[in-house]
N, C-alpha and C positions, 0 to 999 in steps of 0.2 A: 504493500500500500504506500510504505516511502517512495518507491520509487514512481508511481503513477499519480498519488495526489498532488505534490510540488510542484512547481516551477525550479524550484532550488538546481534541483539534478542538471538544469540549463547554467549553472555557473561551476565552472571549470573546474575549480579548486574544491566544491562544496562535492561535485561526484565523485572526482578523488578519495577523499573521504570517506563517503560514501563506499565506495569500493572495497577499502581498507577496512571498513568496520563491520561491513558486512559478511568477506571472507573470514576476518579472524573469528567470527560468531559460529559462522557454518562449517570452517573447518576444510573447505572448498571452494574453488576461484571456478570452478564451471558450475556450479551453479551462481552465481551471482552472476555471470557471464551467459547464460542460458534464458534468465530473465530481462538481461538488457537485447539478447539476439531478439527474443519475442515483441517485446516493445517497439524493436528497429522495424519487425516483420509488418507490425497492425498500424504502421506510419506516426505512434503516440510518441518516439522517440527518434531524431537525427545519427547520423554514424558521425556525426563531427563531435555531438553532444555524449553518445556513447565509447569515443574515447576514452576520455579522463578516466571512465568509469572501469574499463579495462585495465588502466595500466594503474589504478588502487589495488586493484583486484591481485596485483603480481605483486605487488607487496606484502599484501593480507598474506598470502600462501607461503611466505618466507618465517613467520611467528613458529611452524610447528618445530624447523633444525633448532630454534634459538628457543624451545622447552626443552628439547632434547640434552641442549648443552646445560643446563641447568643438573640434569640428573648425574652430570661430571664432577658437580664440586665439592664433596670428599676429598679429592686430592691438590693440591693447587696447583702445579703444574701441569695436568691433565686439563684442568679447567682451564688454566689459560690458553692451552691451545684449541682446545673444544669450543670454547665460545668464540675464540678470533675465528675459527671454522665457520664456525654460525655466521657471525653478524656479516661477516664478506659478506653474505647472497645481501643481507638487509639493506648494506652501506650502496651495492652496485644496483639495486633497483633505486632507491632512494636518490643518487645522485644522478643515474638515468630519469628519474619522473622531474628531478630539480632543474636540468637543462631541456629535455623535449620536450616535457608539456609548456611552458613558456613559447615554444620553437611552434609548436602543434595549435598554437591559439593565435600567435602569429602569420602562421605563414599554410597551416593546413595542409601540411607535406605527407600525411600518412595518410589521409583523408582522401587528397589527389592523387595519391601514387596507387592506392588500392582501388580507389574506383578506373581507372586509365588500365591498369592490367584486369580487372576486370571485365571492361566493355573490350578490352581485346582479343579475349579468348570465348570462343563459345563454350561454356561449360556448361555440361549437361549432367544432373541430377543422378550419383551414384549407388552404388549397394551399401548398407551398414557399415558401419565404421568397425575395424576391426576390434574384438574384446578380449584381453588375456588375462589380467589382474581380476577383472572383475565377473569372468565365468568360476573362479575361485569362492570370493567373497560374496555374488549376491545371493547362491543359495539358502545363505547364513542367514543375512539381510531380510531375506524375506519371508522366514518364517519368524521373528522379531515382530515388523513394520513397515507395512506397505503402503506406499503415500500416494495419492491421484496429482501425477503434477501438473494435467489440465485444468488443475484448481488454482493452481499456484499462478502459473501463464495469465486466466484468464482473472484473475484477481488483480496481477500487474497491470493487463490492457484494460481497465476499466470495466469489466464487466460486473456491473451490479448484483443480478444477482445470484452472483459466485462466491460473493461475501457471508450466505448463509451455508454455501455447502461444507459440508465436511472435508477434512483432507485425510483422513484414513477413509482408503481403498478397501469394500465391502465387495465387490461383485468383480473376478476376474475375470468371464467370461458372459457374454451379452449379446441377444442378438436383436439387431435392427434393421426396421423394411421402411423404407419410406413410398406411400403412394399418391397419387394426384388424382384427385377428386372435384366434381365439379358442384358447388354447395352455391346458395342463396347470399346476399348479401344486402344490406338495408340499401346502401344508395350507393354510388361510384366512389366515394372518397375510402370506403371500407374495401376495396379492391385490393389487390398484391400491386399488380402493375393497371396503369390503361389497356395494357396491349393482352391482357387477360382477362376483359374485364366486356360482359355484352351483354344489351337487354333484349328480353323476350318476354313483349307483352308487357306486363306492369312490375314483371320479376327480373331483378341484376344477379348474373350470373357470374361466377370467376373462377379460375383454377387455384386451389387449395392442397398443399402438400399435409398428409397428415404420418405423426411417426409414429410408429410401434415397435414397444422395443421389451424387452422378454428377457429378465435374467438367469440364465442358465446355471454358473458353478459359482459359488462362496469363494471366497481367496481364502487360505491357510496362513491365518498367522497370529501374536498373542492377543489382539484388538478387534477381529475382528466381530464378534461379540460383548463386546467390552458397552459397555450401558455408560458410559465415559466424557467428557466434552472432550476435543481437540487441546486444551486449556491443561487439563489433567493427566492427559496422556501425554503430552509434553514435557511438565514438572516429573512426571515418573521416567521418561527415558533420558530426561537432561543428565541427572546424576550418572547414570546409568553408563551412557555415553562416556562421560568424562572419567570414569572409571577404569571403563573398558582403555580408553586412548591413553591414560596416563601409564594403565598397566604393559600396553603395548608398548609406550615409547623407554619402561624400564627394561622390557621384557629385548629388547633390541640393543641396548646399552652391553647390557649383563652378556647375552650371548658374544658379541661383538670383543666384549672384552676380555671373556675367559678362554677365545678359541682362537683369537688373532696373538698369541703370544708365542715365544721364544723364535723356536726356526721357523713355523711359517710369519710368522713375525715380518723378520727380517730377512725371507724370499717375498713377501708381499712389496715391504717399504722399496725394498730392491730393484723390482719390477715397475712399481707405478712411479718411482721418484726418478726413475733414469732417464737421461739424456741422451738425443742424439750425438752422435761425435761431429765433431766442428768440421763444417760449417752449418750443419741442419740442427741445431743443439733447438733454435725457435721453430721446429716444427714437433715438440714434442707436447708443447702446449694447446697448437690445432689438433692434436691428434687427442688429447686428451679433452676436448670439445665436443669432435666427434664421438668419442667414446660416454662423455656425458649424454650427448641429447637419443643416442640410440637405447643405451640404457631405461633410459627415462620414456621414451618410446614401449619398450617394453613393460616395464613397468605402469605405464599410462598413468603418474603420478611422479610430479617435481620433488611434493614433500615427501616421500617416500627414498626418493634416494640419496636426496641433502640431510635426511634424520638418521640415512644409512651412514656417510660419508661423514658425518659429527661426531660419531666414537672415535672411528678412525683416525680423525685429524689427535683426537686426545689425545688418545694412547700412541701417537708416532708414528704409525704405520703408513698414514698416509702428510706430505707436508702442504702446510697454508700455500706454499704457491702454486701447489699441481694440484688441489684440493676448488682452487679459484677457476682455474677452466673446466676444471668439471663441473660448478656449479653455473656457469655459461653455461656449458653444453644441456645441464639440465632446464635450464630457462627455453632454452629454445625448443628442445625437444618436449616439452607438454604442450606450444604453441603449434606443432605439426598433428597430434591428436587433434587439440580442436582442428584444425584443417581438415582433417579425415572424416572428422566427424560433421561439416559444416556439409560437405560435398554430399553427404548421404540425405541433406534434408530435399525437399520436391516444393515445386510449387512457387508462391513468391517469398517464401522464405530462403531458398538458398543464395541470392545475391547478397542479402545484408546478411547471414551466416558466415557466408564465405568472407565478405570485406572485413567483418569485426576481428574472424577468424585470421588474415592475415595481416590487421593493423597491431593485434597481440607481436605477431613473427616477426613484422619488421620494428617495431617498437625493440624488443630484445636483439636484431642484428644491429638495430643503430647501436644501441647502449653498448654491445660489446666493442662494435666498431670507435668506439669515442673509447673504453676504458681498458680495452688491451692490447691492441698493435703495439702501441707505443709504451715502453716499459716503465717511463719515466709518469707517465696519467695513469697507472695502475694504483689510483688512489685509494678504493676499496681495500688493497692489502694492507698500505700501511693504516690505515684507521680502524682498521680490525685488529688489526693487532696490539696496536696502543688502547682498544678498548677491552684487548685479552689480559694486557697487564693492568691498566686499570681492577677490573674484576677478581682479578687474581687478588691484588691487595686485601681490596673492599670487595667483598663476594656478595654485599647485598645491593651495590650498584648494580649488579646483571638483573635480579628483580624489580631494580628501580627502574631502567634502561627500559624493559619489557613493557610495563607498563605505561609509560610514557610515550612509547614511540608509536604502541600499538593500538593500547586505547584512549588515555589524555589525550595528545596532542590533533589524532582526528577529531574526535570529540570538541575540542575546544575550537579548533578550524573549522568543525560543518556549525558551529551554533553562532560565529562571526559571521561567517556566510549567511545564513539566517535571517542577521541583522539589516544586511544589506553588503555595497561592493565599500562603499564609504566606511564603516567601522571597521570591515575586512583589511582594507587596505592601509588606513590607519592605525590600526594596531601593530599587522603585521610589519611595515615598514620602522613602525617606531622598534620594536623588540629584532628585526633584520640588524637595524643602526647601532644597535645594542652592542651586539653580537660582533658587528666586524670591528668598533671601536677595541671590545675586548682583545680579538684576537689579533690586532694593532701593534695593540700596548704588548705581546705577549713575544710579539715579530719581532719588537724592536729592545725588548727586554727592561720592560719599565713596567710591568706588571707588579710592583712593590707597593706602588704605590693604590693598586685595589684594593679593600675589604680583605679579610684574613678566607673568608668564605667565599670566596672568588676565586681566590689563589690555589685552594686545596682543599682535599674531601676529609682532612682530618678534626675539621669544627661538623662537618654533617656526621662523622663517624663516632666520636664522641657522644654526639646528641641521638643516637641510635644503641650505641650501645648502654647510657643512659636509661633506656626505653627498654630495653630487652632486658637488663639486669631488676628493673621494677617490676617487669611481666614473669620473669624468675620468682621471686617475692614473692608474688601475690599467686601462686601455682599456678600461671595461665599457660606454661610451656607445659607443667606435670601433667594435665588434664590434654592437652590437644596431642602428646608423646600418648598417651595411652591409648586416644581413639585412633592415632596412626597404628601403631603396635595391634589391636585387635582388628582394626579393618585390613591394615594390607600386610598382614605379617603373613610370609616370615621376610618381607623385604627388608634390608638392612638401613634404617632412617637414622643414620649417622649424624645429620643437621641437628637432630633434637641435642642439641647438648643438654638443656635443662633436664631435660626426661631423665637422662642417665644420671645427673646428680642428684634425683629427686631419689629414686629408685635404690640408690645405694644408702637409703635411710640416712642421708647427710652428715656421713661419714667418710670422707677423704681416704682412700685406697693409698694404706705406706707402702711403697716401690724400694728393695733397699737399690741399697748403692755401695758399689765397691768402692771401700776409702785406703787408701796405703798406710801403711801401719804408722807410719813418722807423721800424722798427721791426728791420730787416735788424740791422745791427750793435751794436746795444745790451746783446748777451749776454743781453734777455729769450728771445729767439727766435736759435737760431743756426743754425734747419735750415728751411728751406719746404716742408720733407717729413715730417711729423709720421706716429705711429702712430695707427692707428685705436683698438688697443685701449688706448695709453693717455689718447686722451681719454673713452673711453666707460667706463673703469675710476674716472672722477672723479664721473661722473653715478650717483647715488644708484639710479635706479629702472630703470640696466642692469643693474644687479647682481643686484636681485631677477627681474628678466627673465629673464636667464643662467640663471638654476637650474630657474626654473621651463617655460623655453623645453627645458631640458634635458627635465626629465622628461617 
């Protein structure tokens, strides 16, 4: 209904947005991209206006690698290379949407280029798009919940009243006859058409189609009998959902980790880190492109093989620079599924399928074309990785990151959109000014002179861990360590630190410690039984561990 009652979706930045917030909800950039094809089909929406909305949508689908690397940080080093894994894909769509859509609102280059190859080729309406991931999975699927996404389509284009129908799928098999019949009619304005429409005598006559339609088989699944709203059966499969995806994206870490080690290990790292011999040494990067997007072909799922490739980068196996074309390779190759799949529609939907379908493909050729040829705008690497060490520090900036990037900051940009282009643009532009002043000061090394909290994450680190040491206190860690322990045990929830010192009836575990005999009696040492916690209370970067292990 967002998308069809606005006007909004017509401002560039606000479908962005849109985009963005809508993927990261569902979990899925084709379907948010499935409801902008339909709208483009029934003329309620432009392909110029259905860009933005696209290339949000490529960001939305990059949040699932960046939970993945989240389930890394137990160890710090693992996590810093897991999350700089991660955020590449974030930083190279983000600064792809920060140059083209500016380029896209000006100049209309993907808009023009896809419609011109379009009206050049006669293309003609093909068979199914191919399925291999999901002849696996939908079996599963649909004995769970079966959704009518005729409901959904026709909800997006305005159809009234679609608003009442249900979206759990009751009747999978149906049959319908439509006939044409010649019935009465009070006067000529009651007519279908003029050209249907004749009198005889005192009586108006017209051709009327009547439908009948007869439901044959039930669908098999847990709802289909369910005496339920749509409302309810939602709130019971949200959790559910999220259960199921969090235990999948541990259940992916864990195998990953305990079966990529020692020698295949290092016959893997061996194999995907190696380089051509000189002079071809820059062709092992296309090639690792191409080995992205077929993958991901196969798989017919970007997040699926970027949440693959984020253990990887962890644990070593695979490195941040050959880990970045593969994440190319994977942007591009989910943009050739939709293609496959655009080809398969009939009718006058497969023009604007196809053009949305291949405004996604060259959207991500540009991006790549702008952020890797040249090695020196290979900026996504470095910003990834300075946001790996970042994290690494302060482990609970990567939940602050997360949230921010994913759902604040669209959030706060579709609700200025909202307001209008004037508060949009003033705001923005003031907090832009902000930003490069800062990073000015920062160029030219006179950043002393900012705020102590401008300078550095150790006043926000402080003030967190503050928080977390009162939420210790008051047993809010002890009670939320226990419903994790009983809900997803036996997974190893190592972040509760509070949980574990609650549990040890708040009693400090003595560790001895070898002490050298010349050292017994001297009143330096007068115990060979020291505390654990109080030598880990001296070390500087337990501390920040502590809080952040917490949350």
């Amino acid at each position: 209904m967002l998308f069809y009652d606005g006007s909004v979706i017509y401002n560039p930045v606000a479908g962005l947005m849109i985009g963005v917030m809508v993927t990261v909800l569902v979990q899925s950039s084709s379907t948010s991209t499935s409801i902008v094809v339909s709208m483009v089909s029934s003329s309620l929406l432009t392909v110029k206006a259905a860009i933005p909305i696209v290339m949000g949508a490529n960001i939305g689908t990059s949040v699932t690698n960046t939970l993945v690397a989240l389930l890394q940080a137990g160890d710090r080093e693992e996590f810093r290379r897991a999350f700089a894994g991660a955020t590449v894909h974030d930083f190279f769509n983000w600064l792809s949407v920060l140059v083209l859509l500016p380029m896209e609102v000006l100049t209309s280059y993907l808009n023009d280029l896809t419609s011109v190859l379009i009206n050049s080729f006669n293309i003609n309406s093909g068979g199914d798009a191919p399925e291999l991931l999901k002849v696996i999975t939908r079996p599963l699927t649909k004995l769970i919940i079966q959704l009518d996404k005729k409901v959904i389509v026709e909800i997006a284009t305005g159809n009234v009243a679609a608003k009442s129908k249900s979206l759990i799928k009751t009747w999978c098999e149906t049959f319908k006859n439509v006939t044409l019949s010649n019935v009465t009619v009070p006067s000529r304005k009651e007519c279908v058409s003029p050209n249907l429409c004749w009198t005889e005598g005192n009586m108006t006559w017209t051709i009327m189609s009547t439908v009948y339609k007869k439901n044959l088989k039930k669908c098999k699944h847990l709802f289909v009998d369910a005496k339920l709203s749509d409302s309810s059966i939602g709130l019971i499969l949200l959790p559910f959902s999220l259960l199921v995806l969090c235990a999948c994206l541990i259940i992916i870490v864990k195998v990953l980790h305990s079966a990529l080690k020692g020698k295949v290990a290092a016959v893997i790292k061996k194999t995907i880190n190696t380089d051509f011999p000189f002079p071809f040494a820059w062709l092992a990067g296309y090639l690792a492109i191409l080995v992205g997007a077929v993958m991901t072909i196969i798989m017919q799922s970007s997040s699926v093989f970027t949440s693959t490739i984020t253990p990887l980068v962890g644990i070593g196996v695979i490195s941040l620079e050959r880990a970045y074309p593969l994440t190319l390779g994977s942007n591009i190759g989910t943009t050739t599924t939709a293609i496959l799949a655009a080809l398969a529609s009939s009718g006058n939907t497969l023009q604007s399928s196809l053009q949305i379908a291949l405004c996604h493909f060259f959207f991500n050729i540009t991006g790549v074309i702008l952020w890797y040829p040249v090695p020196y705008m290979r900026l996504p690497i470095r910003l990834a990785r300075g946001l790996g060490n970042i994290s690494a520090t302060y482990r609970w900036f990567a939940i602050f990151y997360l949230i921010i990037c994913f759902f604040l900051l669209p959030l706060i940009v579709f609700g200025l959109s909202l307001a209008g282009w004037n508060v949009l643009v003033g705001v923005g532009v003031s907090l832009l000014l902000v930003v490069f002043i800062i990073v000015l000061l920062w160029a030219f090394e006179t950043h002393h002179i900012l705020p102590m909290w401008m300078q550095s994450l150790e006043p926000w680190d402080r003030l967190i861990m503050g928080f977390v040491d009162k939420c210790c206190q008051k047993n809010s860690c002890y009670y939320l360590g226990i419903f994790c322990r009983a809900v997803l045990w036996p997974c190893k929830w190592q972040f509760l630190k509070c949980w574990k010192l609650k549990t040890d009836d708040r009693k400090v575990k003595e560790v001895p410690i070898n002490v050298p005999e010349q050292f017994e009696n001297t009143g330096v040492i007068t115990n060979k039984s020291q505390t654990l916690a109080n030598t880990q209370e001296k070390t500087p970067d337990m501390k920040r561990s502590h809080s952040s292990l917490a949350l």
